[in-house]
C-alpha positions in Angstrom: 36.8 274.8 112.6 39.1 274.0 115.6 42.0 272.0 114.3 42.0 269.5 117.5 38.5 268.8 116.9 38.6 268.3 113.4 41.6 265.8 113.5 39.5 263.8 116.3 36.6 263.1 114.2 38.6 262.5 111.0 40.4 260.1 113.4 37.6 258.3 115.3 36.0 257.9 111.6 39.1 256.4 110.1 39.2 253.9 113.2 35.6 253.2 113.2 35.4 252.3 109.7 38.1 249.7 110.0 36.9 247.9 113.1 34.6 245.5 111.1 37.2 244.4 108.6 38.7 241.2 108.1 41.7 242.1 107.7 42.7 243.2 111.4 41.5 239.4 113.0 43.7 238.2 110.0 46.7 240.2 111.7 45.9 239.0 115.1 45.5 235.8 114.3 49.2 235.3 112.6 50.5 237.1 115.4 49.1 235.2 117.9 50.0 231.6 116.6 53.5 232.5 116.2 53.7 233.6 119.6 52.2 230.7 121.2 53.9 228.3 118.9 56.2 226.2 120.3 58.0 225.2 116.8 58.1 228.6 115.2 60.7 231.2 115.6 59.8 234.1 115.5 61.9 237.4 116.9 64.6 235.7 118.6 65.7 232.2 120.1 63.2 231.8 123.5 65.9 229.6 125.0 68.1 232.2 125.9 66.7 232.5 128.9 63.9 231.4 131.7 60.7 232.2 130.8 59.4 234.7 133.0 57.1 237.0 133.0 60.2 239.9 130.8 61.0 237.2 128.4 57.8 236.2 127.6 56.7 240.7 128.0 59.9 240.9 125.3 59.3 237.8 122.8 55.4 238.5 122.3 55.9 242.2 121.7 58.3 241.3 119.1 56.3 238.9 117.2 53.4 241.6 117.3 55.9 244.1 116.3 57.3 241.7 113.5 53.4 241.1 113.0 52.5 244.8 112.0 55.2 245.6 110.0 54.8 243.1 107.7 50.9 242.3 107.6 49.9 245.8 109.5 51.0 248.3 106.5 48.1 246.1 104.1 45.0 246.8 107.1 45.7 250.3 107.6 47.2 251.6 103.6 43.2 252.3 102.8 42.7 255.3 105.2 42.6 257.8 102.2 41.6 255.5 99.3 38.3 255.4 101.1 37.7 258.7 100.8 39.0 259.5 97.2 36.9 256.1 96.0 33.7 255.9 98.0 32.8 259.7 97.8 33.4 261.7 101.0 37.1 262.9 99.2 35.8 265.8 97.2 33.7 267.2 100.5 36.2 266.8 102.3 38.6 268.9 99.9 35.4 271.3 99.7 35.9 272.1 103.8 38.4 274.3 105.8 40.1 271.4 106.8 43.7 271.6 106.2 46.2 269.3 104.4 48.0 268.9 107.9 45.1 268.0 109.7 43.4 265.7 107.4 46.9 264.1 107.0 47.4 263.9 111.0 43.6 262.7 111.9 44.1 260.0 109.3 47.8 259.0 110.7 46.1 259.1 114.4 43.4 256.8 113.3 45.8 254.2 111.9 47.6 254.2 114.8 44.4 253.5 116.7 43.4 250.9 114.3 46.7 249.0 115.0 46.8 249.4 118.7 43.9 247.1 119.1 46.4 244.6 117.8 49.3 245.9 120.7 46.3 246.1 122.9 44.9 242.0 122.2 49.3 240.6 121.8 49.5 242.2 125.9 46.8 240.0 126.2 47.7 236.9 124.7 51.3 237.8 126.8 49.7 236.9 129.9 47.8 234.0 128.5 50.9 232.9 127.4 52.3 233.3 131.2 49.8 231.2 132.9 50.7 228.5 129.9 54.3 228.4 130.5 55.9 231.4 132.2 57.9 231.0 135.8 58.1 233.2 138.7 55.3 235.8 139.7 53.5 237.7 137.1 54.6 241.3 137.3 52.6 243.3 134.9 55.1 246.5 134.4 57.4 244.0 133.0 55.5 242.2 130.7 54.0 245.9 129.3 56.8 247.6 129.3 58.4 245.8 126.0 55.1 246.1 123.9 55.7 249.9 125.0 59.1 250.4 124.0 59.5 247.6 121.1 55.6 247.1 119.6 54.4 251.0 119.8 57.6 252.3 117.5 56.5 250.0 115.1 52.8 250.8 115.2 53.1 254.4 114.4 55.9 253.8 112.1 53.5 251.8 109.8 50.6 254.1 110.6 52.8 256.8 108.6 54.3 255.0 105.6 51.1 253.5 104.8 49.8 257.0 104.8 52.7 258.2 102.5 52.0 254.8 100.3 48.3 256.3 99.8 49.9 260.3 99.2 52.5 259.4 97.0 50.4 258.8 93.3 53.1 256.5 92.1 53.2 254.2 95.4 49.1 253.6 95.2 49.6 250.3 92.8 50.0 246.8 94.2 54.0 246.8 93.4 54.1 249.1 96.2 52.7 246.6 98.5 55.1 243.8 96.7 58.3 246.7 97.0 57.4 247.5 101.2 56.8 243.4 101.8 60.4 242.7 100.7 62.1 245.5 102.0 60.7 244.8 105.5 61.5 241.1 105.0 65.0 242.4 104.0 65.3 244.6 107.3 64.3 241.8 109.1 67.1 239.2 107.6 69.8 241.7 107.4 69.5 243.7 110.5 70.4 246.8 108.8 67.6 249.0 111.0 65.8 247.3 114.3 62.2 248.7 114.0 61.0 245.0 115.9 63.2 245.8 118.5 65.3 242.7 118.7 68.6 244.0 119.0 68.2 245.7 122.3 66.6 242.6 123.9 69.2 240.2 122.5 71.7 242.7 123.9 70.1 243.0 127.1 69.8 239.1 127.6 73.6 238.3 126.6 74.8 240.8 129.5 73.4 238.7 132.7 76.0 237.4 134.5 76.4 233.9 134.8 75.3 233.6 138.0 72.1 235.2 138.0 69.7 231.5 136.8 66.6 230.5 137.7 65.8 226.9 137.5 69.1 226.2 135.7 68.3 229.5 133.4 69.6 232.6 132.5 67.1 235.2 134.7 66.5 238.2 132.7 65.1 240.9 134.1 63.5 242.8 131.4 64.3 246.1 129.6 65.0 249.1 131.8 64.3 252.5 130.7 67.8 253.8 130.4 68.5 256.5 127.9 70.3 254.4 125.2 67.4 251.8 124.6 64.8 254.9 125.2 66.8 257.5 122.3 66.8 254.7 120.1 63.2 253.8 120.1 62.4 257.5 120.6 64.2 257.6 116.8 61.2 255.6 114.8 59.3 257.9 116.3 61.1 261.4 115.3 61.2 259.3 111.5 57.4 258.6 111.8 56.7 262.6 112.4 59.2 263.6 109.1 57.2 261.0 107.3 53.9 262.4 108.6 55.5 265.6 107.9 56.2 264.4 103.9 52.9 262.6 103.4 50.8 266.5 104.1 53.2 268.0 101.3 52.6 265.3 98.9 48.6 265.3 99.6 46.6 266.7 96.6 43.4 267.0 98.5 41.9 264.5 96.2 42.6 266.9 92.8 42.1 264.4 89.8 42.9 267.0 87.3 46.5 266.6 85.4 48.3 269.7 84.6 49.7 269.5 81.3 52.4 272.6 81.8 51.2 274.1 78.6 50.3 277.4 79.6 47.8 279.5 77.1 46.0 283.1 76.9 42.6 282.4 77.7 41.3 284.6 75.2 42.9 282.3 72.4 40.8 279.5 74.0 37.7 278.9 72.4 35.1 278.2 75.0 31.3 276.9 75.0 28.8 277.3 77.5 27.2 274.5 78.7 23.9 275.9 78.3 24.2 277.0 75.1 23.2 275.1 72.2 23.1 274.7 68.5 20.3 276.4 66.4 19.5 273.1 64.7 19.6 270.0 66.8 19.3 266.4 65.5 19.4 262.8 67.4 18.6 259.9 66.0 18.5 257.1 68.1 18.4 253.6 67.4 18.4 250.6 70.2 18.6 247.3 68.6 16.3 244.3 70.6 18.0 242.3 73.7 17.7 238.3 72.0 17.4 236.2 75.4 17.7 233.3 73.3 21.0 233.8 72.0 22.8 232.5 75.1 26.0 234.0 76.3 29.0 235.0 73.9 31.5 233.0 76.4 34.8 233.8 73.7 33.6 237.2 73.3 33.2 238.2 77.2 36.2 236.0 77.7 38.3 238.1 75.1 37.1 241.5 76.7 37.9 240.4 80.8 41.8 239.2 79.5 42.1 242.7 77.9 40.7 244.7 80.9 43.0 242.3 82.9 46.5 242.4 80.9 45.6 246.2 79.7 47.1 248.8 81.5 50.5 248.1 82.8 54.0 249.5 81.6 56.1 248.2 79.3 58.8 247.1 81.8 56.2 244.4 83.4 55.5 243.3 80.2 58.9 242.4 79.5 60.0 241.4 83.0 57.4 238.2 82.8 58.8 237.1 78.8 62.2 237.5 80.7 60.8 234.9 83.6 59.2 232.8 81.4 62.3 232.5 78.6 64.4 231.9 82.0 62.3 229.0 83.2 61.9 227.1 80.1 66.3 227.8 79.9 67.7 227.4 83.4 68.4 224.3 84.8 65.4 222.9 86.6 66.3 222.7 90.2 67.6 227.0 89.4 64.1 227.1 88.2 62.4 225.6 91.3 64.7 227.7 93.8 64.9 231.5 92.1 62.4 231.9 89.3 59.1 230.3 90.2 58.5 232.1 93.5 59.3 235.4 91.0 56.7 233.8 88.4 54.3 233.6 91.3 55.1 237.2 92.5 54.8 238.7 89.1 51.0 238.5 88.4 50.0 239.8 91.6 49.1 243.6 89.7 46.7 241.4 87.9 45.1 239.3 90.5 44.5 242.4 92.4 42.4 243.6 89.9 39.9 240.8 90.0 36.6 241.5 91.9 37.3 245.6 92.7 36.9 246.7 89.1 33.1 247.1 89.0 32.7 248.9 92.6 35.9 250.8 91.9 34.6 252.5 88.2 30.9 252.0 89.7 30.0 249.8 86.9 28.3 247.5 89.1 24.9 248.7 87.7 25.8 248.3 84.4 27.2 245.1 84.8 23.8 243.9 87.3 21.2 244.7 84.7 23.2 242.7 82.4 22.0 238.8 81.5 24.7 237.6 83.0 26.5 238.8 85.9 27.5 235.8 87.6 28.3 234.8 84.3 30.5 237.5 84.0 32.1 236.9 87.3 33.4 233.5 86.4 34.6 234.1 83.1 37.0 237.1 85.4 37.9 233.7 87.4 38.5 231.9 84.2 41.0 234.2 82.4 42.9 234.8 85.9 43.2 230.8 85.7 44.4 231.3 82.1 46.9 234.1 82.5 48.4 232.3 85.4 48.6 229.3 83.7 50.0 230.8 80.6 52.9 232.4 83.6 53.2 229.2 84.5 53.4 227.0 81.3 57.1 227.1 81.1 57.8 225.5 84.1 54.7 223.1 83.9 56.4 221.7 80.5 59.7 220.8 82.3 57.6 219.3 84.9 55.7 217.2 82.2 59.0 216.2 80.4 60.7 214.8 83.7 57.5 213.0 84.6 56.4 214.5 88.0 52.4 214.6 87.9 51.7 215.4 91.7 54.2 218.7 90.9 52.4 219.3 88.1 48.8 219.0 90.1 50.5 221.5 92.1 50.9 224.2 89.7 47.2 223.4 88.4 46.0 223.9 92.1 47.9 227.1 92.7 46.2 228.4 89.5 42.7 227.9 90.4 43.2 228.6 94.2 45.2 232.0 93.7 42.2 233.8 91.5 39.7 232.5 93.4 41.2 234.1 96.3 41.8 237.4 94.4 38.2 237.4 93.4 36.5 236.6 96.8 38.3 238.9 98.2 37.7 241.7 96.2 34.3 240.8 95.8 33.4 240.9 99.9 35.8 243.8 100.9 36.0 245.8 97.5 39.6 246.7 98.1 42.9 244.5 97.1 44.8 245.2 100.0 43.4 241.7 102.0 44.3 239.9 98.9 47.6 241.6 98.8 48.5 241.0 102.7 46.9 237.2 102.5 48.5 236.3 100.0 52.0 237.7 100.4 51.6 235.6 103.5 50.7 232.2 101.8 53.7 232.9 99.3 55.9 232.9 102.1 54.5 230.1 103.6 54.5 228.3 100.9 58.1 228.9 99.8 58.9 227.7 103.3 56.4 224.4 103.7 55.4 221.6 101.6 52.5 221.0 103.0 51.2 224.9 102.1 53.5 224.9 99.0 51.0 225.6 96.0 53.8 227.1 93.9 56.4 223.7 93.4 59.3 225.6 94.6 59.7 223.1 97.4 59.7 220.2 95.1 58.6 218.4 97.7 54.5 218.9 98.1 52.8 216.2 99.6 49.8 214.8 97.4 47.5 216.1 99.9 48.4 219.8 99.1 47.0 220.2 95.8 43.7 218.5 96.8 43.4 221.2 99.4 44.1 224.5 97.1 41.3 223.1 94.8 39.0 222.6 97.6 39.7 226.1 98.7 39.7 227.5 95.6 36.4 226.1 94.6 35.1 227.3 98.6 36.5 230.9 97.7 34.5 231.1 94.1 31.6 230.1 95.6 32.0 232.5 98.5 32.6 234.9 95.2 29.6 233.9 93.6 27.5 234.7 96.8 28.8 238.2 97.4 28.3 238.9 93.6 24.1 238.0 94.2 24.0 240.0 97.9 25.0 242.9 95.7 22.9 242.2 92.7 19.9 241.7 95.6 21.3 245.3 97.2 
């Protein structure tokens, strides 16, 4: 099969598939309201100079840049588990398609998939102009910056998500948790530019004096001189060693674990399949469905908080006692600043797991011809309410002690909002990466606002807030509920 053509289809299928998820508009949507927003800062200060048609080019290309680097990564990190989950893997593994080429075609269709978002920021740019640019509209300038600042970016994220989905221990949601800080880090600290900010900055501070418009500073955009050009030309060289890493690392979608131990194969004692004994006995005995019974609430309860809690390593176990014995020790207002957002971080591996499980294993069948299946849905929604509260119950008790009941509604709210969102999500898209992205999102937000604060680490939420995150909440189980019949109907 020609290598060109191969990695075009595997390419155009990967982009294809992800046009009618949510999860790009969710992307385009951030990016575009903190571009247009005339409170938020995003990238750099707008004020540094006049707002022509280069600053305006420059500042949108960041955002989208900043945009796909953090929420990108959680649209695109699927492009593999699609095909190892829902079936096509082991034919694929089965053709003369090559590691390379698979690896390639899926990297190529990521960086399609996030384009679109480049493609709608350029135009949001000009929408933005005729808001509140000056000067004439010159189209190379305002372009130019989503090429040089918001492309980098686009295929760098293309390739680590690929290496996220390559790399067996990078799969889980702590990878998603590890790459959202780490980018947040990079975008505090400045230690690497991948948004792009520096050079602007740089570019801006250099006009002389004299050279205003209105009163202004009159930047004239980027120029394509070899400095800024080698250094954006470097994401690009790291993209293709990542690219490069992520084909070695592919196991063509080989489930088997080799255990190292390596034995004669005539000591091996080995049955045919077809063979079979010379006296053969079953005895079968199906005991009656009772109807009348009712549900076994405590029992299914008991068996969705092990499937839930089960699973994990030792170190997670301990890191949440260690959180919870630090918020019922430290002083309250240490509590409120350092530990809760951590409390609120830490039982993301679990929430992810809520409303994938049954289309991941394929036990929706099982679970469908069962008496209850909405039933069973709920009671997932009711133990991720109880394991978050039980996260949660050391710093609700100081909360109680000192008096504060609207804090206190708070923590309640965030506890049935946060699995309801886990569940509707999984339930409509059968993957956890938009509950990942979305919600990394809100926990930022809400460390940042009061008024989207469902943790109480501001302190400060207004009584409307936990109002609202029931009301979602209760929106999102519903929505839960409904995807669970369209499937049972299916």
């Amino acid at each position: 099969m020609n290598k060109l053509r191969a990695c075009y289809h595997i390419a155009w299928t990967s982009f294809r598939s992800r046009l009618a998820g949510y999860r790009l508009l969710a992307v385009v949507v951030v990016a575009s309201y903190f571009a247009l927003s005339e409170t938020a800062t995003v990238g750099f200060n707008r004020d540094l100079a006049a707002n022509n048609a280069a600053l305006v080019g420059a500042h949108t290309a960041v955002v989208a840049a900043i945009a796909i680097l953090l929420f990108g990564f959680f649209v695109v990190r699927d492009a593999i588990a699609m095909d190892r989950y829902d079936g096509p893997g082991e034919l694929i593994a089965a053709t003369p398609v090559r590691d390379e080429t698979y690896i390639f075609g899926k990297w190529l269709g990521n960086v399609l998939v996030l384009s679109i978002v480049l493609c709608i920021m350029m135009i949001v740019a000009v929408f933005r102009f005729q808001i509140e640019g000056v000067g004439s509209l010159d189209i190379w300038k305002l372009v130019l910056p989503f090429l040089l600042l918001t492309f980098p970016a686009v295929v760098l994220v293309s390739a680590l998500a690929i290496l996220f989905e390559t790399i067996e221990s990078l799969r889980g949601g702590w990878a998603s948790v590890v790459y959202f800080f780490t980018v947040l880090l990079v975008f505090v600290s400045g230690i690497v530019d991948p948004m792009g900010i520096r050079p602007v900055v740089s570019s801006i501070q250099s006009v002389p004096d004299t050279q205003t418009l209105n009163g202004e500073t009159l930047w004239n955009g980027l120029s394509l001189t070899g400095t800024i050009a080698l250094r954006r030309l470097l994401y690009v060289a790291a993209t293709l060693v990542v690219v490069g890493i992520s084909a070695v690392q592919f196991n063509r979608f080989d489930t088997t674990v080799d255990s190292g131990d390596s034995e004669d194969d005539s000591e091996v004692e080995t049955t045919s399949p077809l063979s079979t004994p010379d006296e053969v006995s079953i005895e079968t005995s199906l005991s009656s469905v009772n109807t009348d019974a009712g549900i076994d609430l405590p029992r299914i309860l008991w068996a969705e908080g092990r499937l839930l809690l089960g699973g994990h390593r030792r170190g997670w176990y301990l890191g949440g006692g260690l959180l919870w014995l630090a918020s019922v020790s430290l002083p309250l207002p240490t509590v409120r600043d350092s530990i809760v957002p951590l409390l609120w971080i830490w039982p993301l591996l679990i929430w992810s797991k809520m409303g994938i499980r049954e289309s991941r294993h394929g036990t929706m069948p099982f679970v469908g011809s069962s008496l209850y299946p909405v039933g069973q849905l709920l009671a997932i929604w009711a133990v991720g309410v109880a394991i978050t509260l039980l996260f949660m119950s050391g710093v609700g008790l100081r909360i109680f002690l000192a008096g504060d009941v609207i804090q206190l509604f708070v923590l309640v709210s965030g506890a049935v909002f946060v699995p309801a969102l886990a569940l509707a999500s999984g339930s409509w898209t059968k993957t956890s990466r938009l509950f990942e992205g979305s919600y990394l999102l809100l926990w930022y937000a809400g460390a940042q606002s009061k008024w989207l604060d469902f943790m109480g680490a501001t302190g400060q939420a207004h009584v409307v807030t936990p109002i609202a995150f029931v009301c979602c909440g209760a929106i999102l189980l519903w929505s839960a509920v409904i995807s669970r019949r369209c499937q049972l109907r299916s």
